[in-house]
C-alpha positions as CSV (number, residue, x, y, z in Angstrom):
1,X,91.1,220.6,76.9
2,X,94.1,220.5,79.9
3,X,94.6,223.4,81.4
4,X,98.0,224.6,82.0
5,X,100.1,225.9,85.0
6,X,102.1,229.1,84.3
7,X,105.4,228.3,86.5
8,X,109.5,229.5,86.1
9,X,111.5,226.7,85.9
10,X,115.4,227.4,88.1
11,X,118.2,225.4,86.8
12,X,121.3,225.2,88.8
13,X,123.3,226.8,85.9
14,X,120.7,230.1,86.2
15,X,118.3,228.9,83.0
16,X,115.3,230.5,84.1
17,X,112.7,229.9,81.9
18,X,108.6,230.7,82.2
19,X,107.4,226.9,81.9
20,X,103.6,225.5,81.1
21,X,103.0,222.2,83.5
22,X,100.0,220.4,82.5
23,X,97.4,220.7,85.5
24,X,96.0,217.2,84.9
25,X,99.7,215.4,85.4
26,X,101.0,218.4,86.9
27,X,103.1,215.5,89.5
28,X,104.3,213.7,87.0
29,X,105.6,216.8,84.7
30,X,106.9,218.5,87.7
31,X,108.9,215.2,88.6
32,X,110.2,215.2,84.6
33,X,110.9,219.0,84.3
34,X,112.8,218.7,87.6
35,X,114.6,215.2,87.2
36,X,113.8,213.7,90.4
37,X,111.9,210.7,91.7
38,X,110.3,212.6,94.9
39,X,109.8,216.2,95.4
40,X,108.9,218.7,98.2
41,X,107.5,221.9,98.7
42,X,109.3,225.1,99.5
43,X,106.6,227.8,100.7
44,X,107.6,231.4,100.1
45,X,106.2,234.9,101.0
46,X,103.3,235.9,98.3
47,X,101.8,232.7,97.8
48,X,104.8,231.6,95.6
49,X,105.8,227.6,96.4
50,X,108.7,226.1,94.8
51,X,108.8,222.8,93.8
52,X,112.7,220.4,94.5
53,X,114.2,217.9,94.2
54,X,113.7,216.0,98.0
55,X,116.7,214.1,97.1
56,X,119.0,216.7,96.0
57,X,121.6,217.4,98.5
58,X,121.4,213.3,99.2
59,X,121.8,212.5,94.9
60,X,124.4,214.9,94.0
61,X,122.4,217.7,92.3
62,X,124.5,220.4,92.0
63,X,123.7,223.7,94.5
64,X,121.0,225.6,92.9
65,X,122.0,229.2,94.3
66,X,119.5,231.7,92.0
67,X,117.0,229.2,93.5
68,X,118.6,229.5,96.8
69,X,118.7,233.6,97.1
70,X,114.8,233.6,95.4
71,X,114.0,231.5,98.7
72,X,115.8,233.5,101.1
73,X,114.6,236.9,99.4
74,X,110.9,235.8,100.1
75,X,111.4,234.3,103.6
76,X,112.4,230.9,103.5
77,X,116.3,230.4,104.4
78,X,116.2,226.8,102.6
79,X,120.0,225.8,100.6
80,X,118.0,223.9,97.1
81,X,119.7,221.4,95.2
82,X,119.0,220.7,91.4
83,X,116.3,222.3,89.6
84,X,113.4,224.1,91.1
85,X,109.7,225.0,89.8
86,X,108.0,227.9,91.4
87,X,104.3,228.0,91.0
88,X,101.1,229.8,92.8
89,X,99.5,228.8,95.3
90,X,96.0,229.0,96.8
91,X,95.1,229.7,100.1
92,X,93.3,226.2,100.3
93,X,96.7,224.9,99.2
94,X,95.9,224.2,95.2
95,X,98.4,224.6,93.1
96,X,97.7,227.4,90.2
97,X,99.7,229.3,87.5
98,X,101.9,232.2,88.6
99,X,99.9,235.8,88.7
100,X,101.7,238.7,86.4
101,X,102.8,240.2,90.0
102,X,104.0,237.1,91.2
103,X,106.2,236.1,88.2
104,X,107.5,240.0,88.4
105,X,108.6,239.5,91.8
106,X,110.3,236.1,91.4
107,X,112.1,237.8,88.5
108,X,112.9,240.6,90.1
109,X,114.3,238.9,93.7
110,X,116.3,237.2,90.3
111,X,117.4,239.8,88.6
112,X,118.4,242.0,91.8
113,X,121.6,242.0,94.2
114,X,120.5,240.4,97.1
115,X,120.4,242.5,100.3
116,X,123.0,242.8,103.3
117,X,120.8,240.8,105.5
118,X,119.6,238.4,103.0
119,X,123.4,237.9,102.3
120,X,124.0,237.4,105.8
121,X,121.5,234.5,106.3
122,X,122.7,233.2,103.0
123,X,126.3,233.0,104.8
124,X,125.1,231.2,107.4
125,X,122.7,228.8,105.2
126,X,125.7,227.8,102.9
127,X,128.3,227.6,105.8
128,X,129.6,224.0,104.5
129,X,130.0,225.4,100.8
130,X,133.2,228.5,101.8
131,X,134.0,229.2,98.4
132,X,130.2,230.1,98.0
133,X,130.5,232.0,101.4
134,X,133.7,233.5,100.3
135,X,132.0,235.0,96.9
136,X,129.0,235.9,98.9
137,X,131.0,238.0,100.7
138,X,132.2,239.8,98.0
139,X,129.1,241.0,96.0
């Protein structure tokens, strides 16, 4: 029997969905559930990694901003492009299915207006996108 890998799949669009990833092909189904050829690694406060598209910006994946705030909420100011997959991670660096806590917070940093200084840095992150700056600005 496969074991699976709770994780939150982060569409551009904000579909947020809780998503099983089979832990024996967990590359391969991140690579389909995204829609890239190569991904990389996003690490964020609580053991939390998120999973993108290393091509987006590059491919013309469409700015991912719920994905976007979630990583500057929990401390990494990193602009994501297409979809995202955020999953647990181990100390050793395994990657595991999200705890209760840890899917809370990602749906609460989600759910919540984003903070003046996590606003700010998301000003300066998106700086090439103004009409993103300019409703920014405004929430």
């Amino acid at each position: 029997m496969n074991a699976t890998i709770r994780s939150i799949k982060i569409n551009p669009t904000e579909t947020i969905r809780v998503l099983d990833v089979n832990e024996a092909s967990i590359g391969a189904d991140i690579v389909a559930a995204i829609g890239c050829r190569m991904f990389d690694v996003v690490g964020l406060q609580d053991d939390i990694d998120l999973f993108v598209d290393d091509e987006g910006l590059i491919n013309g994946s469409t700015l991912n901003l719920p994905a976007t705030v979630l990583a500057h909420r929990l401390g990494s100011p990193t602009v994501i492009f297409g979809t995202a997959i955020a999953v647990s991670v181990t100390r050793d660096g395994e990657t595991v299915g999200l705890t209760d806590a840890q899917l809370a917070r990602i749906q609460q940093a989600l759910a919540q207006k984003p903070d003046a200084g996590t606003v700010d840095r998301l000003v300066e992150s998106l700086s090439p996108f103004p009409t993103v700056v300019s409703m920014l600005r405004n929430i």
